[in-house]
C-alpha positions in Angstrom: -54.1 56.9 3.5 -56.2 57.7 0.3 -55.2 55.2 -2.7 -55.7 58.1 -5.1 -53.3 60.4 -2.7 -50.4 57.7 -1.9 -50.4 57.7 -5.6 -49.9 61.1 -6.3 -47.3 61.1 -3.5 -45.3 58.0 -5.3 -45.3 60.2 -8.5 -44.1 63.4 -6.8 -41.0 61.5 -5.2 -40.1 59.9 -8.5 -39.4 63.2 -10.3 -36.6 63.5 -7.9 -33.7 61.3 -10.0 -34.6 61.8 -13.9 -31.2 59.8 -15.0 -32.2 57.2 -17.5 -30.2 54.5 -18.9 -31.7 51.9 -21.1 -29.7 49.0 -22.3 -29.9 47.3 -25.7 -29.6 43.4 -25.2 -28.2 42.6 -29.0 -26.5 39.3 -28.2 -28.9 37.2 -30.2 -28.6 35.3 -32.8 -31.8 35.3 -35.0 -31.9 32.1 -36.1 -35.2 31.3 -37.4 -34.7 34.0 -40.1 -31.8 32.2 -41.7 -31.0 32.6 -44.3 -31.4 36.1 -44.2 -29.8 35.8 -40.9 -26.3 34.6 -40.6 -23.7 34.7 -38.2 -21.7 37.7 -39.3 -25.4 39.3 -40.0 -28.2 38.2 -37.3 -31.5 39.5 -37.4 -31.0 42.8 -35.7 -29.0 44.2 -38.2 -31.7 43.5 -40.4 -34.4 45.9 -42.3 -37.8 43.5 -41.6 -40.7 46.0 -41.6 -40.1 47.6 -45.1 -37.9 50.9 -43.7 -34.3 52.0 -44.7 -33.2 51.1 -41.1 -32.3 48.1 -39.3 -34.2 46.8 -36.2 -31.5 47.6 -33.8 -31.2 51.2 -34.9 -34.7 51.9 -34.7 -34.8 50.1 -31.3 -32.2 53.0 -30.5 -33.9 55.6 -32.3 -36.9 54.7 -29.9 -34.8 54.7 -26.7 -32.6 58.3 -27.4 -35.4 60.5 -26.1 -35.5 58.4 -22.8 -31.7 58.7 -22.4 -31.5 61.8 -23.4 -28.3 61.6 -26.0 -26.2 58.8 -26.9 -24.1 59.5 -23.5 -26.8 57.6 -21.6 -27.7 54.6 -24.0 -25.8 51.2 -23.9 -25.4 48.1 -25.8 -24.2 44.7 -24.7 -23.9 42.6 -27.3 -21.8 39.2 -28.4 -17.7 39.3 -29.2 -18.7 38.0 -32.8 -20.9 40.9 -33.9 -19.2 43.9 -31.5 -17.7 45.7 -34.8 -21.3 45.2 -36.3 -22.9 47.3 -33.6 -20.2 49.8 -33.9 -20.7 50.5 -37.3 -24.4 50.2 -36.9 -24.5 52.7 -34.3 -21.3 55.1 -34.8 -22.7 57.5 -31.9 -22.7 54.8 -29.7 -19.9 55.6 -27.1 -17.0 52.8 -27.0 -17.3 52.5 -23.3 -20.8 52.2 -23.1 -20.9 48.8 -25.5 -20.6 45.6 -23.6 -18.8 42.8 -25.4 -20.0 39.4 -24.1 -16.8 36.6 -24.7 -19.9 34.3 -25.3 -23.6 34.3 -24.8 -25.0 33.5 -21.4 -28.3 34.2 -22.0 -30.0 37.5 -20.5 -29.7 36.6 -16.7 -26.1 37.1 -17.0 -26.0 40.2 -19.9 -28.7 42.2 -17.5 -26.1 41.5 -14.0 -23.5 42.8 -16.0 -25.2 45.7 -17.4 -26.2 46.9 -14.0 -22.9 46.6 -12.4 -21.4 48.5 -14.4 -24.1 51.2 -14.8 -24.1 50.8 -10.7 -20.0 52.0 -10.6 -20.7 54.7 -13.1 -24.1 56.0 -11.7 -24.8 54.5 -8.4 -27.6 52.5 -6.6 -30.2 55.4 -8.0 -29.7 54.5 -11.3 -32.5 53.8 -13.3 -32.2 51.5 -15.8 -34.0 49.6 -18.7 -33.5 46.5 -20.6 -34.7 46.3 -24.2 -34.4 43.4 -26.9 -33.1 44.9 -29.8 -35.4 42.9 -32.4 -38.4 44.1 -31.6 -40.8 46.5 -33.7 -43.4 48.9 -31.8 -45.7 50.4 -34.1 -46.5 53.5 -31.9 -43.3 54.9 -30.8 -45.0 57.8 -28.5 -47.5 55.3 -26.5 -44.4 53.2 -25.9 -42.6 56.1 -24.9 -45.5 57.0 -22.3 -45.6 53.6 -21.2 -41.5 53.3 -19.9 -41.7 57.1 -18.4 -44.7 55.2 -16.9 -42.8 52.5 -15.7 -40.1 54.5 -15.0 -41.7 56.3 -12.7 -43.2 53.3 -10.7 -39.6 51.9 -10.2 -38.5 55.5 -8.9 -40.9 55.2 -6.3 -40.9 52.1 -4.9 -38.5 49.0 -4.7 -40.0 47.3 -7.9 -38.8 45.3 -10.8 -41.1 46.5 -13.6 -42.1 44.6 -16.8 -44.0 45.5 -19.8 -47.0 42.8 -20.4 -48.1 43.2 -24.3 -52.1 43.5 -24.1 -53.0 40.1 -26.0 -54.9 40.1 -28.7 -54.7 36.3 -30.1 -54.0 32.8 -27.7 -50.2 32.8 -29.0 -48.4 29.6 -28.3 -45.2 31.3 -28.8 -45.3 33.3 -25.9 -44.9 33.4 -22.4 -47.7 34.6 -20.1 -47.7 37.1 -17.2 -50.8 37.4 -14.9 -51.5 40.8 -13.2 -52.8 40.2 -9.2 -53.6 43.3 -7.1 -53.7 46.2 -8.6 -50.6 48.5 -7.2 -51.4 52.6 -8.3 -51.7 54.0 -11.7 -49.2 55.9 -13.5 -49.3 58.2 -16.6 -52.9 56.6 -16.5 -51.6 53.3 -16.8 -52.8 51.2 -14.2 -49.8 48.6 -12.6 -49.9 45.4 -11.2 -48.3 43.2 -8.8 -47.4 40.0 -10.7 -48.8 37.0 -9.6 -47.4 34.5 -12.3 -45.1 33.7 -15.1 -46.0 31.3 -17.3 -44.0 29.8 -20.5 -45.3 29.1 -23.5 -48.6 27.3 -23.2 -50.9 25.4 -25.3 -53.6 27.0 -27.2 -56.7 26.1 -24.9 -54.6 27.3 -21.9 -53.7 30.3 -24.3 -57.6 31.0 -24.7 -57.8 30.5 -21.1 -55.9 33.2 -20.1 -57.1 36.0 -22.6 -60.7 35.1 -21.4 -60.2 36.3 -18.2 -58.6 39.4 -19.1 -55.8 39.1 -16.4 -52.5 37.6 -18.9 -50.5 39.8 -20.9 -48.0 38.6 -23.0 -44.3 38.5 -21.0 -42.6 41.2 -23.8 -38.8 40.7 -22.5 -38.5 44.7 -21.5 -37.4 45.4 -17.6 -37.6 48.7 -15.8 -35.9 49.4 -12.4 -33.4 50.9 -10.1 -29.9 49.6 -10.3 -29.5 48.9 -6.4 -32.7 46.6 -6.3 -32.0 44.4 -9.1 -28.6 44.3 -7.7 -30.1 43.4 -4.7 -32.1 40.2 -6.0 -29.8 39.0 -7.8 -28.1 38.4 -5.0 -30.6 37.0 -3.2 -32.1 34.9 -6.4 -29.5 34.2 -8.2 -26.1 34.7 -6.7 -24.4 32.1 -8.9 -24.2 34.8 -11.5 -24.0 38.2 -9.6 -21.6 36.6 -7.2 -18.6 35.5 -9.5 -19.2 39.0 -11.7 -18.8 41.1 -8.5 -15.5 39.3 -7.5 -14.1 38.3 -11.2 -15.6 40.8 -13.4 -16.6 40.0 -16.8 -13.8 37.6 -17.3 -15.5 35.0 -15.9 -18.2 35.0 -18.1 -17.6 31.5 -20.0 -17.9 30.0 -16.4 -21.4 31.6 -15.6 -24.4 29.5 -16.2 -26.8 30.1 -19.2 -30.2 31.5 -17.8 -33.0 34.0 -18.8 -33.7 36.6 -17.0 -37.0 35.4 -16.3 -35.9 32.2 -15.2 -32.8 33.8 -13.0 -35.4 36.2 -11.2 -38.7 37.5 -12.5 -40.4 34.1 -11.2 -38.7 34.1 -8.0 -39.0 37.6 -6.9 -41.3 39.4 -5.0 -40.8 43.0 -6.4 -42.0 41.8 -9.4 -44.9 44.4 -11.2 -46.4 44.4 -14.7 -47.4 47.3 -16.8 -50.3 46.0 -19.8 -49.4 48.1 -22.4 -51.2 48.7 -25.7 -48.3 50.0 -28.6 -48.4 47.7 -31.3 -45.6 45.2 -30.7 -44.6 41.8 -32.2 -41.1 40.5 -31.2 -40.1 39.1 -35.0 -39.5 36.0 -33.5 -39.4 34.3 -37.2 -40.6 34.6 -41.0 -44.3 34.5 -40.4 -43.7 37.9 -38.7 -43.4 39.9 -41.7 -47.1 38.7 -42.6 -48.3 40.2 -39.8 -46.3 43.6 -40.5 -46.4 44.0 -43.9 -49.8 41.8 -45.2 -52.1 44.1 -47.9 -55.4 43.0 -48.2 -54.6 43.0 -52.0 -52.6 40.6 -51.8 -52.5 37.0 -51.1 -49.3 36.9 -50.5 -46.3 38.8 -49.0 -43.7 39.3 -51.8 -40.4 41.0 -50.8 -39.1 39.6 -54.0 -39.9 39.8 -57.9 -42.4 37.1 -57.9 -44.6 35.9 -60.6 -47.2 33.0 -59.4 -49.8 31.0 -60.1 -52.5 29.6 -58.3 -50.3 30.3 -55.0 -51.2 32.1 -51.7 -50.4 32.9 -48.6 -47.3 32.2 -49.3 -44.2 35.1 -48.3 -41.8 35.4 -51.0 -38.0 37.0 -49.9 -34.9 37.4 -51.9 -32.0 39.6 -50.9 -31.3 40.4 -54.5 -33.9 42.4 -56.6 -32.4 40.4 -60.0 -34.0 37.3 -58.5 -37.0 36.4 -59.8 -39.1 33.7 -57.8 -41.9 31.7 -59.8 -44.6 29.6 -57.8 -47.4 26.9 -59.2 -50.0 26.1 -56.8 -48.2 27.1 -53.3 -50.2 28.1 -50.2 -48.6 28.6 -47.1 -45.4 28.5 -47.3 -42.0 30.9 -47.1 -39.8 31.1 -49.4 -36.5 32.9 -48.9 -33.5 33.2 -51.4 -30.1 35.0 -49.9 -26.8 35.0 -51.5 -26.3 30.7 -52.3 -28.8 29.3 -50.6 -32.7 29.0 -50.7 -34.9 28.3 -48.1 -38.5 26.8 -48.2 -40.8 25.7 -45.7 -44.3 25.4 -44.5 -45.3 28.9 -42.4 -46.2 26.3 -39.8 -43.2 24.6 -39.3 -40.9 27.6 -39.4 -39.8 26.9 -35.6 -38.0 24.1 -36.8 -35.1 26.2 -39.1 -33.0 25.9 -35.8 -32.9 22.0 -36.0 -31.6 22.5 -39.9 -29.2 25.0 -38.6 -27.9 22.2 -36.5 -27.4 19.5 -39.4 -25.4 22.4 -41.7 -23.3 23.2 -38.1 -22.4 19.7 -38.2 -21.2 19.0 -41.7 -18.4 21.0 -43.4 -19.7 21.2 -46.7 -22.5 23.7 -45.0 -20.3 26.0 -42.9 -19.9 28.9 -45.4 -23.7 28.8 -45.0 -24.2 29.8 -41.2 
């Protein structure tokens, strides 16, 4: 048969179903912005691109039009910030949020997700997993590329993932690289996956952008509900297994995995779909410098600053009363929130987790968390 026509054919059979549900993971903890992020505020609550809104209500601003209404859109998210996302998201219906007892990682969070989308909705049900601290800087290409997606899951048993075009050798990444290419949909070509690959080096990085196959692994999942079902429990029945036959209540017994780990590099349904919408996943401060740098400016101020001889330095305070003065600074972050202040070297901002760790372990720093 014709490429072009079993194509065409694929698209016309996934109009059939057009039920939708995407799923906000907002379990995480957000870490390496503390101390803007704490425990009883983690970083998706937070406003980091300069708008009025945080990151996990534009994330559901983004989704709505997919679901089509707050009926179809759910949340899973940790027992310590449940109330946060409720009052975050007051449209949110009660019985679609899903309170984790305690984090798992997303292995577990997407089995549960899907079993209970599967008793509400059935096997047909298409749904889609989306971190909740991510920013996408052209909401109507992104948009295009999950109908996209969506529409290559409809038609074939596939486990879909979005692969970020790169457009520098990150580090900080994981890699996905596209084999043979599968059909095209919305004009979007899709490919079987050949490999994940976790954060490498930055020669292997280069590597991989110059042969144009890699895309970054972005963390969002497309599919129907019986075939993830399905290999799960196949892959990774030590989670999907106890759920089925405990329920949730078994959660602090099931093993901490990713997703990525638990499946996507076991599978063989696995597709990516490169997509090109402006993304970065805020995965700590030196984010904000590539959101909200001004050529202007040689520095990122989200703060009253007055400096001298300083640069590419970014400057945050909580409170606009606070005034920050530098002499002779260059790349560093400086962050003041409530009683503490934070500074470090942009290059070493990976390590806030290990500080976090120190204050966890002495009660003089508790408050602080």
């Amino acid at each position: 048969m014709d490429v072009n026509l079993y194509c065409s054919a694929l698209v016309m059979l996934s109009t059939m179903n057009n039920l939708f549900f995407p799923v906000i993971l907002a379990g995480g903890k957000g870490e390496r912005f503390w101390p803007l992020s704490r425990l009883d505020r983690p970083k998706q609550f937070l406003s980091l691109d300069g708008s009025s809104k945080s990151l996990l209500q534009a994330t559901a601003d983004r989704l709505l039009p997919l679901a089509n209404g707050w009926q179809n859109l759910w949340v899973i998210t940790s027992s310590a910030i449940a109330q946060g996302v409720r009052e975050q998201l007051p449209d949110l219906p009660e019985s679609n949020l899903l309170i984790e007892s305690v984090g798992r990682d997303t292995a577990a969070a997407v089995a549960w997700a899907s079993l209970e989308i599967n008793k509400r909705y059935g096997e047909n049900a298409m749904i889609g997993f989306f971190p909740a601290d991510h920013w996408i800087a052209d909401p109507e290409v992104f948009l295009a590329t999950i109908s996209a997606a969506t529409e290559l899951a409809r038609s074939t048993p596939a486990i879909v993932t979005l692969g970020i075009k790169p457009n520098f050798p990150s580090t900080g990444y994981g890699y996905i690289e596209q084999g043979e290419n599968f059909c095209s949909f919305n004009n979007l070509p899709a490919y079987h996956v050949r490999r994940f690959t976790e954060k490498p080096d930055r020669e292997t990085a280069a590597t991989f952008l110059s042969t144009g196959r890699f895309s970054w692994n972005s963390g969002m999942f497309v599919f129907q509900t019986g075939v993830v079902l399905a290999e799960l429990r196949t892959h990774a029945p030590e989670i999907i297994q106890p759920l089925e036959q405990y329920g949730p209540d078994i959660y602090p017994q099931l093993p901490k995995k990713s997703i990525d780990y638990a499946l996507m590099e076991k599978t063989s349904l696995a597709y990516v779909l490169p997509a090109a919408f402006g993304w970065d996943d805020l995965g700590d401060w030196n984010a904000i410098e590539r959101l909200l740098k001004q050529e202007d400016n040689p520095n990122v101020e989200l703060a009253t600053h007055v400096g001298l001889d300083t640069q590419g330095a970014i400057i945050y305070a909580s409170n606009p009363d606070d005034v920050i003065v530098t002499i002779g600074l260059e790349d560093v972050v400086i962050v003041r929130d409530r009683n503490v202040t934070l500074v470090v070297k942009k290059d070493r901002t990976q390590e806030i987790k290990q500080i976090l760790k120190t204050l966890q372990n002495d009660g003089r720093f508790t408050d602080l968390l």
